[in-house]
C-alpha positions as CSV (number, residue, x, y, z in Angstrom):
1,X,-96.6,57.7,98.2
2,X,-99.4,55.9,96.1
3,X,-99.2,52.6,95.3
4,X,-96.8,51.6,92.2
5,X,-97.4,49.1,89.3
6,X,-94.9,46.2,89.6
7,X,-94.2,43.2,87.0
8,X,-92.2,40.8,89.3
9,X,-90.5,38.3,87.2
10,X,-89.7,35.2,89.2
11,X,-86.0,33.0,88.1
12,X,-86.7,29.3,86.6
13,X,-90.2,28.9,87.7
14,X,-92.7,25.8,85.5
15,X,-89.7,25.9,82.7
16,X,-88.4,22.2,82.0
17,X,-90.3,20.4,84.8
18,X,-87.8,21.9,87.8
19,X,-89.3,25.0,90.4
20,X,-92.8,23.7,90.1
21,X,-94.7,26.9,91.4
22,X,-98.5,27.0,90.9
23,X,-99.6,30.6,89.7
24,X,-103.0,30.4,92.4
25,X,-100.3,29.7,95.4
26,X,-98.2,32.7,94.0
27,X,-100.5,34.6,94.0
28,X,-101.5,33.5,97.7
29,X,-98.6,34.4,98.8
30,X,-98.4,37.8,97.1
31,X,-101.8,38.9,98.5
32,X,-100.8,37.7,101.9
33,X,-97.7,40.1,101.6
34,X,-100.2,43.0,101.5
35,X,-99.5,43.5,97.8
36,X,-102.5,45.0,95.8
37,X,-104.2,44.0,92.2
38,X,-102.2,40.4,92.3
39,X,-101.8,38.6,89.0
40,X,-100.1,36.4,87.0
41,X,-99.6,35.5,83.3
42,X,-98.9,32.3,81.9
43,X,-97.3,29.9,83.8
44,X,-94.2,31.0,83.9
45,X,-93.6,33.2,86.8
46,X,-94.6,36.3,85.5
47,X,-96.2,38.0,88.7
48,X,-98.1,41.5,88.4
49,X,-98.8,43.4,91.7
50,X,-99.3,46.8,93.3
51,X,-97.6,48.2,96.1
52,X,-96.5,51.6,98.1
53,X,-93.5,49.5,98.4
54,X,-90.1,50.1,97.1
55,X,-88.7,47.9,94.2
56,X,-86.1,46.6,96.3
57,X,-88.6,46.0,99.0
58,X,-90.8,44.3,97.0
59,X,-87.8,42.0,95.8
60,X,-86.8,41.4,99.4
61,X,-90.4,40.6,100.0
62,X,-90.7,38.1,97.4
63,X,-87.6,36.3,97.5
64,X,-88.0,35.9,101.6
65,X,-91.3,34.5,101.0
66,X,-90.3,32.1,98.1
67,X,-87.4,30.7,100.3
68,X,-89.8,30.2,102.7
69,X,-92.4,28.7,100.3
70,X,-89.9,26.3,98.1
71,X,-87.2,25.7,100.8
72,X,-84.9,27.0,98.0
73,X,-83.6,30.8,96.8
74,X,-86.3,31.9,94.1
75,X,-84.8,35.0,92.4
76,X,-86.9,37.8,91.8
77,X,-86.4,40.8,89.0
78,X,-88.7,43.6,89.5
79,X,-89.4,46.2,87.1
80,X,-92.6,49.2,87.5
81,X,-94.9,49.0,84.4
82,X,-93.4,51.9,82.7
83,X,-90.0,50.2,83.1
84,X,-91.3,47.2,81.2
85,X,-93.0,49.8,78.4
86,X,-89.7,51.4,78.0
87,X,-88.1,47.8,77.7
88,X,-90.0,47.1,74.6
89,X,-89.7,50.6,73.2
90,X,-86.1,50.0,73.8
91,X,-85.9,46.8,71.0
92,X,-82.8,47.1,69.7
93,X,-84.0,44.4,66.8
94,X,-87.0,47.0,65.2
95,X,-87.6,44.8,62.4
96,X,-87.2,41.1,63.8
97,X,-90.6,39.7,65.6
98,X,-91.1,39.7,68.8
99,X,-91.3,36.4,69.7
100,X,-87.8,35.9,68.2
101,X,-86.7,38.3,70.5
102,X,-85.4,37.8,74.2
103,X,-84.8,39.8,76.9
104,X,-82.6,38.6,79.7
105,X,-83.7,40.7,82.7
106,X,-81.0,41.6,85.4
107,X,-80.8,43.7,88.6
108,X,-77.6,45.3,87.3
109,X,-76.0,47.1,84.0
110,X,-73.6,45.1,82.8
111,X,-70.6,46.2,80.8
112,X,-70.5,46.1,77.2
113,X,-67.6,43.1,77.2
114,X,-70.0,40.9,79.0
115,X,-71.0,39.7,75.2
116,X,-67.8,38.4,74.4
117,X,-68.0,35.8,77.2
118,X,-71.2,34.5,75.0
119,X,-70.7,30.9,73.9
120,X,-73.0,28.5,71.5
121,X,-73.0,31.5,69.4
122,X,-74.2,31.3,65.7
123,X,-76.3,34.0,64.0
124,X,-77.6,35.4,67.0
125,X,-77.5,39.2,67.2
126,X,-76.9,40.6,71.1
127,X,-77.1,43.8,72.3
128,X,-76.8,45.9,76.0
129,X,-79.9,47.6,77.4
130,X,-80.1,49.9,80.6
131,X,-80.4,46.1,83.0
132,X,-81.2,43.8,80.3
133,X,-79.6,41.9,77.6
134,X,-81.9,41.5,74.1
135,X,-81.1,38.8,72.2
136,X,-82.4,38.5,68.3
137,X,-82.6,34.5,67.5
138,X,-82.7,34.6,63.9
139,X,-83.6,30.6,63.9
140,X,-85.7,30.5,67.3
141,X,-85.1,30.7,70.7
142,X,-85.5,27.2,71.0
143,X,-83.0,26.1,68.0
144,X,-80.4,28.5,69.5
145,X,-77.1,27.0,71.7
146,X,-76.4,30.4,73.1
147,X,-75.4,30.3,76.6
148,X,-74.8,34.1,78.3
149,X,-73.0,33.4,81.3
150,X,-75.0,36.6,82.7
151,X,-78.1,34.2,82.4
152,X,-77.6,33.2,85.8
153,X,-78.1,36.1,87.4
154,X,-81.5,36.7,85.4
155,X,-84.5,35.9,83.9
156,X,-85.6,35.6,80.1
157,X,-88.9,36.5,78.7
158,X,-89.6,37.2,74.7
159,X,-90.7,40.7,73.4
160,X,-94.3,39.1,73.0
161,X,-94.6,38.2,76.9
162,X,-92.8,41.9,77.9
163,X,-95.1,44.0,75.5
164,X,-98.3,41.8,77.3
165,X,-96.7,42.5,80.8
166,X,-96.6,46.2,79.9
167,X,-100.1,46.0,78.9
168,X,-101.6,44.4,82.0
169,X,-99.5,46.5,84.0
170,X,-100.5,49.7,82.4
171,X,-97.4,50.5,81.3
């Protein structure tokens, strides 16, 4: 098998001061893994790799090396570069912009009900992917209360950073 783009997007890494991570020991530590074409994006966790790997290898990978880096569980969601193409194309909120769009990445579907357990809720518009949740935040992400309890599990990134993601990956 030839080797597989990956966009590897690492669980509250450089957001509010906590899981301070710089992006030239990440990518250290991914080329030290034996991953190929290592790269980040803004400092955010957003880690872009190639592999012959699996993308549950390359999770397992990641997350044991993390733990071993931080002293602390680092989650890891990993998606191929045509995953995160077919993420964007998947926008349930066609005529909002992008960067008032989020998409909460998980490892799993969740059911539909899920968004009923949403609270801080106020004009925000939520919608089920295939393993994300997109959120349309009519006033800003940053204005917004909403709190998914799914969040935990997951990672958000806007439709801006997932369409740039897609790019670099080749997606």
């Amino acid at each position: 098998m030839g080797a597989i783009s990956y966009v590897a997007l690492l669980r509250a890494v450089n957001v509010g001061g906590t899981g301070k991570l710089p992006m030239a020991d990440l990518r250290k530590l991914a080329g030290q893994l034996g991953f190929g074409d290592v790269r980040t994006y803004i400092a955010s966790g957003n880690l872009l790799i190639t592999s012959g790997l699996t993308e549950a290898q390359v999770k397992k990978q990641l997350e044991a090396a993390l733990r071993d880096y931080a002293g602390r569980e680092i989650g890891v969601i990993v998606r191929t570069a045509a995953e995160m193409r077919a993420v964007e194309l998947a926008n349930p909120f066609k005529s909002a912009a992008y960067n008032r769009i989020g998409v909460l990445f998980l490892d799993h579907r969740l059911p539909r009900e899920n968004i009923r357990k949403a609270k801080g809720r106020k004009n925000e518009e939520i919608e089920i992917g295939k393993r994300e949740i997109y959120v349309h935040y009519p006033d800003g992400m940053g204005r917004s209360k909403l709190n998914l309890p799914a969040a935990k599990y997951g990672t958000t990134r806007n439709l801006n950073t997932v369409s740039k993601l897609a790019d670099m990956a080749g997606g």
